[in-house]
C-alpha positions as CSV (number, residue, x, y, z in Angstrom):
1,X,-40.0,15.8,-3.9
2,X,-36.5,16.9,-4.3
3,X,-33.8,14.5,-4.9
4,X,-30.4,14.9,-3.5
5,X,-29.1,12.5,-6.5
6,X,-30.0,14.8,-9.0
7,X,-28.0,17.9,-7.5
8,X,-24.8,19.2,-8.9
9,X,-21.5,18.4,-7.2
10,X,-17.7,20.1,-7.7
11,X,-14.8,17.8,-7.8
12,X,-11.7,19.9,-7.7
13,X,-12.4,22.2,-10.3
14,X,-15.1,20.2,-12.4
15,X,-18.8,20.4,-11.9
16,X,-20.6,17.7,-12.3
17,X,-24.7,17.8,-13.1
18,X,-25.6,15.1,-10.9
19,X,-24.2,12.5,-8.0
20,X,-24.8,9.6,-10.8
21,X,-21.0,8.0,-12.0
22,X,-20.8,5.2,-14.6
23,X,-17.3,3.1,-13.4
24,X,-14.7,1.5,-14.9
25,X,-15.7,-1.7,-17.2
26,X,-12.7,-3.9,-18.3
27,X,-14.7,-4.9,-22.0
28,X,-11.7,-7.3,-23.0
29,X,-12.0,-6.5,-26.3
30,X,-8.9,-3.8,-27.2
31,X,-6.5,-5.2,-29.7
32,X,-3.1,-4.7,-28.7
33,X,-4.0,-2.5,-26.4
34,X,-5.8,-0.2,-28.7
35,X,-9.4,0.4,-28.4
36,X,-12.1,-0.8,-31.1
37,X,-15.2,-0.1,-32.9
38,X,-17.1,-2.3,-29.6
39,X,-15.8,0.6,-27.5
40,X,-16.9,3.4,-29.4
41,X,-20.9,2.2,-29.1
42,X,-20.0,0.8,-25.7
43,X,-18.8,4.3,-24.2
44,X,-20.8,6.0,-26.6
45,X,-24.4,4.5,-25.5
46,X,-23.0,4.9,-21.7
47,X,-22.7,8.7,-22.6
48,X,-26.1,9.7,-23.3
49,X,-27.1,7.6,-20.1
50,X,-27.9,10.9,-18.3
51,X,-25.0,10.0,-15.8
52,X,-22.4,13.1,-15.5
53,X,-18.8,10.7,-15.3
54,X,-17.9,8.4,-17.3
55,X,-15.0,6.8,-16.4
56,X,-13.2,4.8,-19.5
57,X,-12.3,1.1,-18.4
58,X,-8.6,0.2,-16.2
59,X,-6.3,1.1,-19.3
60,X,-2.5,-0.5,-19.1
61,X,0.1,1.7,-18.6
62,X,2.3,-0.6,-20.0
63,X,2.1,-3.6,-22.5
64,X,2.7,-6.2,-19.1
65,X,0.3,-4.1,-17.0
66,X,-2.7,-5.3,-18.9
67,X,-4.9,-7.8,-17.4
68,X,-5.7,-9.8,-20.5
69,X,-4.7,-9.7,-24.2
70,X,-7.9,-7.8,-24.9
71,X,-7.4,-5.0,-22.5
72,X,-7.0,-1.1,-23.3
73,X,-4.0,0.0,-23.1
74,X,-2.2,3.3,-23.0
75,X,1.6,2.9,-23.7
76,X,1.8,3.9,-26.8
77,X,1.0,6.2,-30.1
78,X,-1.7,4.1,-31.5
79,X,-3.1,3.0,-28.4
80,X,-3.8,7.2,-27.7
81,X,-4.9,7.6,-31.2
82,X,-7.3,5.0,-30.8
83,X,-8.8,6.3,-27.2
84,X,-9.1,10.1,-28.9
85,X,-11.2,8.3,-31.8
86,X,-13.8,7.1,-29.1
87,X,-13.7,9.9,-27.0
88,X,-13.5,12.7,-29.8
89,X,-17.1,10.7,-30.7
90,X,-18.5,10.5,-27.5
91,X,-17.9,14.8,-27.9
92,X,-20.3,14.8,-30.7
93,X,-23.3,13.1,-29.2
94,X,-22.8,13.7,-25.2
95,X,-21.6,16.7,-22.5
96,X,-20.5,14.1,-20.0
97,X,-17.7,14.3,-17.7
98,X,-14.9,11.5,-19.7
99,X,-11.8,9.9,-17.6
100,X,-10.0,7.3,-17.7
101,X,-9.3,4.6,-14.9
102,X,-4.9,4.0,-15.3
103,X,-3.9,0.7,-14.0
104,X,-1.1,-2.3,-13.8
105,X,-2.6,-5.2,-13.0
106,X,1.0,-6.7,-11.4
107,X,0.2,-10.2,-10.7
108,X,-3.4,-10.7,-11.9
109,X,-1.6,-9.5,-15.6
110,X,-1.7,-11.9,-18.5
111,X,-4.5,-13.3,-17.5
112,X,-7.7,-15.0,-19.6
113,X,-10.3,-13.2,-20.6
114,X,-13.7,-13.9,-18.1
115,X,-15.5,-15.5,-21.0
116,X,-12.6,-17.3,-22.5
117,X,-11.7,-18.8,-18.2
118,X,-10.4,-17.4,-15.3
119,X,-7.3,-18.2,-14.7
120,X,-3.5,-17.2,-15.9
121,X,-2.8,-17.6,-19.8
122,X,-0.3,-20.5,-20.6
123,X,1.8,-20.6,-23.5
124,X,1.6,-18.3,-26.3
125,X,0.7,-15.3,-25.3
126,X,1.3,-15.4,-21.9
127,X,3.9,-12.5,-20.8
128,X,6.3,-12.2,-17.0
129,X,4.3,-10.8,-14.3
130,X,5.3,-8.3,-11.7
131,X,4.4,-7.6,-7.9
132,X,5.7,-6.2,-5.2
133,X,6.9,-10.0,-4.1
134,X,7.4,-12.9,-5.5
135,X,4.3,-14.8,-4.0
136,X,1.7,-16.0,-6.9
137,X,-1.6,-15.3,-6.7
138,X,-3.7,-18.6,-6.4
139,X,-2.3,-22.2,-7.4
140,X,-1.5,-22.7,-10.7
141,X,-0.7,-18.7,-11.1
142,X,3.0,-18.2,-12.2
143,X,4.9,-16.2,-9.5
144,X,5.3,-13.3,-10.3
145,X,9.3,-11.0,-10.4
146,X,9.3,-9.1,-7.6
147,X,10.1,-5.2,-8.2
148,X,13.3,-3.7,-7.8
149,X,14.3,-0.5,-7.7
150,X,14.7,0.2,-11.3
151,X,11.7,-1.8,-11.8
152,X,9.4,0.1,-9.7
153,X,11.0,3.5,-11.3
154,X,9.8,2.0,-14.7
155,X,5.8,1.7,-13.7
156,X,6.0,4.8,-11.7
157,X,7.3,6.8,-15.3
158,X,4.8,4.4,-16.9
159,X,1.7,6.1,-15.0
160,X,3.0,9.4,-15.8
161,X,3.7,8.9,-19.8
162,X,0.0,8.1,-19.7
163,X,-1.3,10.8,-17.9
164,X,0.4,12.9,-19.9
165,X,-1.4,11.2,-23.3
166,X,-4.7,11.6,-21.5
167,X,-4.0,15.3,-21.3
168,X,-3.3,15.2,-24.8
169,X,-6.5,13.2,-25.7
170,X,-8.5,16.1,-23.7
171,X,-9.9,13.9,-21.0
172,X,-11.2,15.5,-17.9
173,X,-10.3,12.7,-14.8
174,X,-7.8,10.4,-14.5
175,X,-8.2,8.0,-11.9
176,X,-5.2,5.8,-10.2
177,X,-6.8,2.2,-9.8
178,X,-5.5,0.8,-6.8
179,X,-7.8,-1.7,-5.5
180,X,-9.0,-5.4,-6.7
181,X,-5.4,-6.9,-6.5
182,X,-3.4,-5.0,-9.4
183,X,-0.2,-3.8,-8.8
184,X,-1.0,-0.6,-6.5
185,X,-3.0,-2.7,-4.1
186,X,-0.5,-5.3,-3.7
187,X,1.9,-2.9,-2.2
188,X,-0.9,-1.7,0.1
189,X,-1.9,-5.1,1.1
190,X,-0.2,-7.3,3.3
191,X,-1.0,-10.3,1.5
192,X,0.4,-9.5,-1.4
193,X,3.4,-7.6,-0.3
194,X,6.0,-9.1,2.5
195,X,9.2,-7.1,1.6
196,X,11.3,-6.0,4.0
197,X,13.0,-3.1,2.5
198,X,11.5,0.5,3.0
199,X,8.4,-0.3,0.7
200,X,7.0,-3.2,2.7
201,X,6.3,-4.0,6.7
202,X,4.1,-1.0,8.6
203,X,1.2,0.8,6.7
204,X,3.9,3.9,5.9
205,X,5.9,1.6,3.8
206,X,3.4,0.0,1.9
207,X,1.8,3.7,1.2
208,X,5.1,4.4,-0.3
209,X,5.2,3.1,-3.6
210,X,1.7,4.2,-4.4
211,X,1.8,7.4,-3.0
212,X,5.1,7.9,-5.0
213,X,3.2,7.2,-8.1
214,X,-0.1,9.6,-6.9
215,X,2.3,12.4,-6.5
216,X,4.2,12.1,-9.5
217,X,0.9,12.0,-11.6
218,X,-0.1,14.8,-9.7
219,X,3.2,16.9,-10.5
220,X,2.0,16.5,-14.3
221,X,-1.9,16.6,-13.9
222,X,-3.3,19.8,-14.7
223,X,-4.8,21.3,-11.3
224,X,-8.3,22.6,-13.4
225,X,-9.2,18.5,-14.3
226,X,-10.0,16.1,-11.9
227,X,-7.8,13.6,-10.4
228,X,-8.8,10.8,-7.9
229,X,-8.2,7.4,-7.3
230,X,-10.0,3.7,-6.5
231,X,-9.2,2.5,-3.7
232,X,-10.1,-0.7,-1.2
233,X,-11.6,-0.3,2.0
234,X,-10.9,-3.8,3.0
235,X,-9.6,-7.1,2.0
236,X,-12.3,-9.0,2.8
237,X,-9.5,-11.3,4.4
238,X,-8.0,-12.3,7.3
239,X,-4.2,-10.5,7.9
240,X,-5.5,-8.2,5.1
241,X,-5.3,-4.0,4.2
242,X,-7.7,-3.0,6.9
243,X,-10.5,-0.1,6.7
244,X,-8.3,2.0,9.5
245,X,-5.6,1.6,6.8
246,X,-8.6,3.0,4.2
247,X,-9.0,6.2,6.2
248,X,-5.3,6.6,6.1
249,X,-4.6,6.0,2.5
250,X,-7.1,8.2,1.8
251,X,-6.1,10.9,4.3
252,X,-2.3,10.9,2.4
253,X,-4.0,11.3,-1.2
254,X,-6.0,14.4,-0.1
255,X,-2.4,15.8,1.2
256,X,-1.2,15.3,-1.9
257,X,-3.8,16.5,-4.0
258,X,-6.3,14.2,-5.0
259,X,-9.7,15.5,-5.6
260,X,-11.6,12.4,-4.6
261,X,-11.5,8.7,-4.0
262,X,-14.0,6.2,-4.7
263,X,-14.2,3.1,-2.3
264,X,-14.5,-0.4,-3.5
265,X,-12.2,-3.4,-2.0
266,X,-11.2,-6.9,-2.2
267,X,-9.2,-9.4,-5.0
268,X,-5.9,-9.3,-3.3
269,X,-6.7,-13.3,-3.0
270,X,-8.9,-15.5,-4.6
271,X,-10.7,-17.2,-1.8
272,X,-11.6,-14.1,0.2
273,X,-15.1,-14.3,2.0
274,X,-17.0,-11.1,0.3
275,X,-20.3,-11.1,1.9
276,X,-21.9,-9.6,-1.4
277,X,-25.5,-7.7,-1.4
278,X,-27.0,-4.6,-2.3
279,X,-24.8,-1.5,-0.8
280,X,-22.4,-3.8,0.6
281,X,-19.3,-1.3,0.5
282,X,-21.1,1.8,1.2
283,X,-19.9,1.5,5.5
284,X,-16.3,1.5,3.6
285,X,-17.0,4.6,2.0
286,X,-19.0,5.9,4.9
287,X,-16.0,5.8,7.4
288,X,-13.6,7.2,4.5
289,X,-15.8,10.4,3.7
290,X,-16.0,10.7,7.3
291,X,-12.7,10.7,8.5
292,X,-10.5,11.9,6.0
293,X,-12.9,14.8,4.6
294,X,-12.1,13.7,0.6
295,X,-14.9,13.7,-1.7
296,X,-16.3,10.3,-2.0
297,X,-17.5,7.9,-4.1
298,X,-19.6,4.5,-3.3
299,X,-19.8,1.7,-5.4
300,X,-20.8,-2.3,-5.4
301,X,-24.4,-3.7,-6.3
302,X,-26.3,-0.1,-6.2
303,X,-29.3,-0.9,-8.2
304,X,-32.2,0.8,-7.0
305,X,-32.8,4.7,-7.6
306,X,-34.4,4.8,-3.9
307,X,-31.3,2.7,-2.5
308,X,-28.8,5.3,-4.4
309,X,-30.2,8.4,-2.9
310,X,-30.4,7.0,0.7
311,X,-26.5,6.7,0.1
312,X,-25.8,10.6,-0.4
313,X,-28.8,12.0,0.8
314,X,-27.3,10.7,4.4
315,X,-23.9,11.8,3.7
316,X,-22.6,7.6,3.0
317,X,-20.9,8.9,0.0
318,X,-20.6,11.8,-2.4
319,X,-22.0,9.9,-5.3
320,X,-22.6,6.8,-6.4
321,X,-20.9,4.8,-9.2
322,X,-22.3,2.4,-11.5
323,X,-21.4,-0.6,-13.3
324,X,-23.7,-3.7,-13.1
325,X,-26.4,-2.1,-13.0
326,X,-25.5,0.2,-15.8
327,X,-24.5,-2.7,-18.5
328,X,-28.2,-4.1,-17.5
329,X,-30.0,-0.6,-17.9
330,X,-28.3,2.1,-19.8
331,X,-30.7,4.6,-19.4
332,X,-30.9,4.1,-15.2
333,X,-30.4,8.0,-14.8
334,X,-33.0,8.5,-16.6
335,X,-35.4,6.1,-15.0
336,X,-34.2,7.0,-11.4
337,X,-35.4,10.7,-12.1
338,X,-38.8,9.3,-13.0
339,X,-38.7,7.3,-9.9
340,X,-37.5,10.3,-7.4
341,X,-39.6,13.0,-9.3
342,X,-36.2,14.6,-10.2
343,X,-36.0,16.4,-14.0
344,X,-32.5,15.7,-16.0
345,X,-31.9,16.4,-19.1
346,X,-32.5,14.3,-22.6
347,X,-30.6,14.7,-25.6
348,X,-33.7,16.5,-27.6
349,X,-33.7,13.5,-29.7
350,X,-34.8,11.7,-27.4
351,X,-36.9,14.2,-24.9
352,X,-40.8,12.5,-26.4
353,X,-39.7,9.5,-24.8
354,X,-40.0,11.0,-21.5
355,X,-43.5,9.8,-19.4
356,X,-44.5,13.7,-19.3
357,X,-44.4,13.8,-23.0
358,X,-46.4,11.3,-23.6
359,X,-50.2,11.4,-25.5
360,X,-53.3,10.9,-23.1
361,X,-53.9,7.5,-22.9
362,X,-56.1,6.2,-25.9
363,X,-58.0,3.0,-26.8
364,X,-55.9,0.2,-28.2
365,X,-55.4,0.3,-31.8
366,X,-56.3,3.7,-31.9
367,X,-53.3,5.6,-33.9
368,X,-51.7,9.1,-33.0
369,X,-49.4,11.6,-34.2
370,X,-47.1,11.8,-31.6
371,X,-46.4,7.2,-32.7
């Protein structure tokens, strides 16, 4: 049977070999921002997946704009030294599409790492937050400096400087992260943001600010890579960024040149009602490809090979992006193509472990060759 998963697609400029994304992973486990030796296996397993994007986990673009201690950054020389370590390896032993995910995390910043709690680091350690107003996140999260003008030029210049060293590291995609609460979504979101200057009130105002920091990555992003954001389709809250707000968001980054979007949503607030399951923000992405005509990407609890090419083989989405499912299996491509009768290609180390190239089946015991 033919398998829709399995068929190329362009983004912008940049063909991809199948519809099969692995997404962003926060791995908490960069040291000053700088990535390690556990990202170079990490991304470097994920690359020989059989997936054709790999997108490198929500990198800092400042020091503040990390979510935890342990979280990749991108603000400075040895933080890009360390990111074209991994990815010059992850040349040597894989074709796939690399890009990396840039991100301030605003109010959820200086925050624990998942195993280490959940909540907002006290004491040593702990660094000022930022957000488009000063309203914390949750009880017992510090409230957060609200942005001024000067403040919000900073993190705007901020996204840029990166982008700029991820042209120098020679990845392919960079992708704005603004959804899951950090600082680009609290300026969308009404929850988060209640100014009443020009950059908060009506959707148009809210768009501002991250719009202003789409284009002026654009202006520096080279036009032959890729460039696309994250973005929510909902809240998953009452008084919360809407999925008509979705559609326009995603209508403005297309205008401005944004190749695709991938549509994921909530953690604006803690105690949002998120009714999780398999495929459960594939509508959101649904109604975005549909009404703005950008390229786009579905993502949350997509498990199941069958389940992933129902998504684009009935136009829900453009591709699918992993993460969960990916950690559990690494090899899932590879497995899926098995499942849908779909051929993809194995690094020829690898190519006898394929079913087709196994021996005929033999008694127990019996020894072969081919072991």
């Amino acid at each position: 049977m033919s398998s829709t998963l399995f068929t190329p697609l362009s983004i912008g400029s940049m063909e991809l070999s199948n519809r099969i994304t692995v997404a962003a992973m926060c791995q908490y486990s960069a040291t000053d921002g700088s990535m390690t030796n556990w990202h170079v296996q990490h991304l470097g397993n994920l690359s020989l997946s059989g997936a054709s994007m790999l997108m490198i986990e929500a990198t800092g673009v400042t020091a503040q704009g990390r979510i935890s201690l342990g979280c990749t950054g991108l603000y400075s020389d040895e933080n890009e030294a360390a990111m074209k370590r991994v990815v010059d390896f992850v040349r040597t032993i894989s074709p796939i599409r690399i890009g990396v995910q840039l991100a301030h995390a605003g109010r959820k910043a200086s925050a624990e790492r998942p195993w280490e709690g959940r909540g907002a680091l006290t004491g040593e350690g702990a660094w000022e937050t930022v957000a488009p107003s000063a309203i914390p996140l949750a009880t017992g999260w510090p409230t957060p400096r609200a942005l001024d003008r000067a403040g919000m030029d900073a993190v705007r210049n901020a996204f840029v400087s990166a982008a700029r060293r991820a042209m120098r590291i020679g990845l392919e995609i960079v992708e704005l992260h603004s959804t899951h609460g950090y600082l680009l979504s609290e300026f969308l979101s009404p929850l988060a943001n209640k100014r009443t200057d020009e950059y908060g009130g009506n959707l148009e105002n809210r768009m501002r600010f991250p719009l202003e920091v789409a284009r002026a990555v654009r202006d520096v992003w080279p036009r032959s890579k890729a460039y696309g954001a994250k973005i929510s389709g909902t809240d998953f809250a009452d008084g919360g960024w809407t999925p008509d707000e979705a559609v326009a968001y995603a209508r403005e980054l297309k205008a401005l040149g944004c190749d695709y979007v991938t549509v994921s949503g909530g953690g604006v607030v803690l105690d949002a009602k998120v009714p999780v399951g398999p495929g459960y923000q594939v509508p959101y992405a649904e109604r975005v490809r549909r009404e703005s005509g950008i390229t786009t990407g579905s993502v949350g609890l997509i498990s199941d090979p069958r389940q992933a090419e129902e998504i684009v083989a009935s136009g829900n989405a453009d591709f699918v992006s992993l993460a969960r499912a990916m950690l559990f299996d690494p090899r899932w491509p590879w497995h899926a193509a098995v499942a849908l009768g779909a051929d993809i290609k194995y690094p020829p180390q690898y190519e006898r472990c394929h079913p087709k190239a196994w021996p005929p089946a033999r008694a127990w015991g019996q020894s072969s060759k081919a072991d």
